[in-house]
Backbone as ProteinMPNN parsed JSONL, in Angstrom:
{"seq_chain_A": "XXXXXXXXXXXXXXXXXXXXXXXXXXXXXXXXXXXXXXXXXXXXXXXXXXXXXXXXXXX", "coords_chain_A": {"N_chain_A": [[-19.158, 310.66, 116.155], [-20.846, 307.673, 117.3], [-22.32, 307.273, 120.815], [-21.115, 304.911, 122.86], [-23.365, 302.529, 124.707], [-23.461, 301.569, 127.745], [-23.56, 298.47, 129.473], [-23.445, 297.357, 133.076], [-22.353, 293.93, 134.006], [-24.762, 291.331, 135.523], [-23.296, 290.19, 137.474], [-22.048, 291.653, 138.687], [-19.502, 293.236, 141.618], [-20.601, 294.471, 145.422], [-19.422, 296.66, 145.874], [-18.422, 297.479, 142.902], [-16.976, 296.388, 140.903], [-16.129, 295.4, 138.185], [-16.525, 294.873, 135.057], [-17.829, 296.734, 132.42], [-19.709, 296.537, 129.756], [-20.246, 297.509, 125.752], [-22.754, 296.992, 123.295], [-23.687, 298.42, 121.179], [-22.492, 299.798, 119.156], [-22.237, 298.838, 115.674], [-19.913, 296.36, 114.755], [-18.367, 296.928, 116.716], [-16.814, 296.332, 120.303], [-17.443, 297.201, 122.923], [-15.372, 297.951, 125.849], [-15.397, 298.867, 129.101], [-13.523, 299.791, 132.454], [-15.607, 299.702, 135.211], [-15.384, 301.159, 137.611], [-14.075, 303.414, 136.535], [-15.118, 305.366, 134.954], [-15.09, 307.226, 133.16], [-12.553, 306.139, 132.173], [-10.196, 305.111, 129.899], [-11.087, 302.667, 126.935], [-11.3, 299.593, 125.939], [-11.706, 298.382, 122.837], [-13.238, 295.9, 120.563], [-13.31, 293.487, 118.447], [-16.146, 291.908, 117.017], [-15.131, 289.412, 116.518], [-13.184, 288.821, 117.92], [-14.045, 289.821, 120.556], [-15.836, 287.366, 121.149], [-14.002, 285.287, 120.712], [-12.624, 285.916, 123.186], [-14.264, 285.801, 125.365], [-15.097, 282.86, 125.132], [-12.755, 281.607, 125.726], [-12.678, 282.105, 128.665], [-14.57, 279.865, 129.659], [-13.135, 277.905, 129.612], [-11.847, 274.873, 131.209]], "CA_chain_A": [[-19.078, 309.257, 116.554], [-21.812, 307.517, 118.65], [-21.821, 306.913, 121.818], [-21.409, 303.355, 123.568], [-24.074, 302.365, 125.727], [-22.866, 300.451, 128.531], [-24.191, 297.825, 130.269], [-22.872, 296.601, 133.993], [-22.796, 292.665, 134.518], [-25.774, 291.232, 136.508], [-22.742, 289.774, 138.762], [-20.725, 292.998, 139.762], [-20.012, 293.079, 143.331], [-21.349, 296.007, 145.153], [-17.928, 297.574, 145.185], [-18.491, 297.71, 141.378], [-16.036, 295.526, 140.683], [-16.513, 295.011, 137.208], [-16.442, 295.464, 133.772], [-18.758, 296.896, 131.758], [-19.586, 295.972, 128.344], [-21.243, 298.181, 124.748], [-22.523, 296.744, 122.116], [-24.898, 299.062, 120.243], [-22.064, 300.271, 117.816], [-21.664, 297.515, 115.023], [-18.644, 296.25, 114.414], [-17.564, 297.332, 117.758], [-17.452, 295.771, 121.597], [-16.126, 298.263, 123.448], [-15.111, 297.442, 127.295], [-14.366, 299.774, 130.692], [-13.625, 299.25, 134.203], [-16.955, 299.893, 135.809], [-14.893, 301.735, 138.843], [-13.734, 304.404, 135.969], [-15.786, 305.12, 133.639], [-14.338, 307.991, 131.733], [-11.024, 306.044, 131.805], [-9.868, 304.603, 128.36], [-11.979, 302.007, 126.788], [-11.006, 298.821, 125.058], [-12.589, 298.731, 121.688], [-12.562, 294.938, 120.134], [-13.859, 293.206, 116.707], [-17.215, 290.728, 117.6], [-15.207, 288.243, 116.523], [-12.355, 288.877, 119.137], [-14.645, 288.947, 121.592], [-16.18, 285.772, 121.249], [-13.557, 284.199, 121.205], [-12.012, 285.921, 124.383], [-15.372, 285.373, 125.94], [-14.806, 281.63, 124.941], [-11.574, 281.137, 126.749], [-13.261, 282.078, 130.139], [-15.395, 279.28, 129.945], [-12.413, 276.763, 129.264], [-10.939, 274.846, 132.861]], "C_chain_A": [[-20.181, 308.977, 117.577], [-21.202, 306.899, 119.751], [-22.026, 305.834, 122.272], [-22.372, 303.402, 124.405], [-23.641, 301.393, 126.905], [-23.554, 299.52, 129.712], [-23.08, 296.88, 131.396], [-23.409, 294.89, 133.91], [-23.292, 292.389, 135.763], [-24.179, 290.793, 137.62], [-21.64, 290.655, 139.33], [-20.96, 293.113, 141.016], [-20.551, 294.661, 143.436], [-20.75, 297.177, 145.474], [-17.606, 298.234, 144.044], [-17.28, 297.361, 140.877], [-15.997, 295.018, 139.431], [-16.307, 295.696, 135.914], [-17.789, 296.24, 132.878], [-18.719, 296.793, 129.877], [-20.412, 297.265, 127.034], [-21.409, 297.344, 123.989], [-23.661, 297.003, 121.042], [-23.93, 299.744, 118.949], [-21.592, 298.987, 116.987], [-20.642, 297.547, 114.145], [-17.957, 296.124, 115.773], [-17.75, 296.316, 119.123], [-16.395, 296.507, 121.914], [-16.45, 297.728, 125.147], [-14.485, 298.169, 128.099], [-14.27, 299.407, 131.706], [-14.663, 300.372, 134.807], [-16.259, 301.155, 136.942], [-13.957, 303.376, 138.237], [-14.203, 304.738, 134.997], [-15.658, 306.428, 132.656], [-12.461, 307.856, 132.092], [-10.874, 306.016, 130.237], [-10.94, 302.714, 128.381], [-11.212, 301.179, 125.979], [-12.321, 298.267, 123.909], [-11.759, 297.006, 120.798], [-13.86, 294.797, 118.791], [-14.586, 292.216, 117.812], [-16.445, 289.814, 117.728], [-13.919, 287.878, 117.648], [-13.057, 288.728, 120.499], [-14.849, 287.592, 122.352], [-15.072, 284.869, 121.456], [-12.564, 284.248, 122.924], [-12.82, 285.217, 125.229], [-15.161, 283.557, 126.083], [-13.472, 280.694, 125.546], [-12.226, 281.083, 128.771], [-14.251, 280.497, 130.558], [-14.543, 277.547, 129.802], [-11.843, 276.536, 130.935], [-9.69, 275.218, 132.871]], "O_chain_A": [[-20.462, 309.743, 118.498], [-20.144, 306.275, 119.84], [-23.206, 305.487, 122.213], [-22.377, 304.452, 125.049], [-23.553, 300.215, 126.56], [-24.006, 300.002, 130.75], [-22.237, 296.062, 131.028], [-24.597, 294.592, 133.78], [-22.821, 292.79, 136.828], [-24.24, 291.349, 138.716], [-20.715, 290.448, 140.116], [-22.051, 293.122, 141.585], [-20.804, 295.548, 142.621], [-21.197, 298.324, 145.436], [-16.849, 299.2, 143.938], [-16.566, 298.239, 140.394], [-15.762, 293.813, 139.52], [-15.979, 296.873, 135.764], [-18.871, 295.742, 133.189], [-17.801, 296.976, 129.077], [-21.257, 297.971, 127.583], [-20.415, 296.673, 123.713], [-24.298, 296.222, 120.336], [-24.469, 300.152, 117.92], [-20.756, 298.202, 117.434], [-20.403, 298.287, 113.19], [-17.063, 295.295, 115.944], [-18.707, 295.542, 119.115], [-15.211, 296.598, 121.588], [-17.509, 297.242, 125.546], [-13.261, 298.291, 128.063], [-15.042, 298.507, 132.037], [-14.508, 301.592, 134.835], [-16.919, 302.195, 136.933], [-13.403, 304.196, 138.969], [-13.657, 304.377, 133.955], [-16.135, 306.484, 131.523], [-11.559, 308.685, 132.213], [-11.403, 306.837, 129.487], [-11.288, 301.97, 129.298], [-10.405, 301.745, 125.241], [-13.469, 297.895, 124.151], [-10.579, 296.803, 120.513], [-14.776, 295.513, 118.387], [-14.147, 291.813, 118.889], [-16.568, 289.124, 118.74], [-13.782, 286.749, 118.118], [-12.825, 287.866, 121.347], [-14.441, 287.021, 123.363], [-15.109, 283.883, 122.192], [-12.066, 283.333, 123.579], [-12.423, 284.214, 125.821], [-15.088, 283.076, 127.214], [-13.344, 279.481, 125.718], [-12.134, 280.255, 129.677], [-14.514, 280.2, 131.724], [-15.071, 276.436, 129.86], [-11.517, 277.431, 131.715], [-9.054, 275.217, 133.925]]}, "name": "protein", "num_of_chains": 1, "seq": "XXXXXXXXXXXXXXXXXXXXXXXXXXXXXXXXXXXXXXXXXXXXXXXXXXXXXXXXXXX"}
């Protein structure tokens, strides 16, 4: 299996407060807490994403 690459968001505090995101395997968006990073990983479909992603941006 390959491995995720993970990229921190430009706005993590500097606590590392944050999530981190993959998305070099396709099909996949896999997601960890930045502050554990060989915890467990949430592993979603693009199109789940998007639309989680898409709630954040609702008031």
């Amino acid at each position: 299996m390959p491995e995720f690459n993970f990229t921190k968001s430009s706005y993590s505090t500097p606590s590392n407060e944050c999530l981190e995101v993959a998305r070099n395997i396709p099909g996949t968006i896999a997601i960890r807490d930045s502050k554990s990073p060989t915890g467990p990983i949430l592993r979603l479909t693009p199109t789940t994403w998007t639309k989680f992603t898409a709630t954040l941006n609702t008031p």
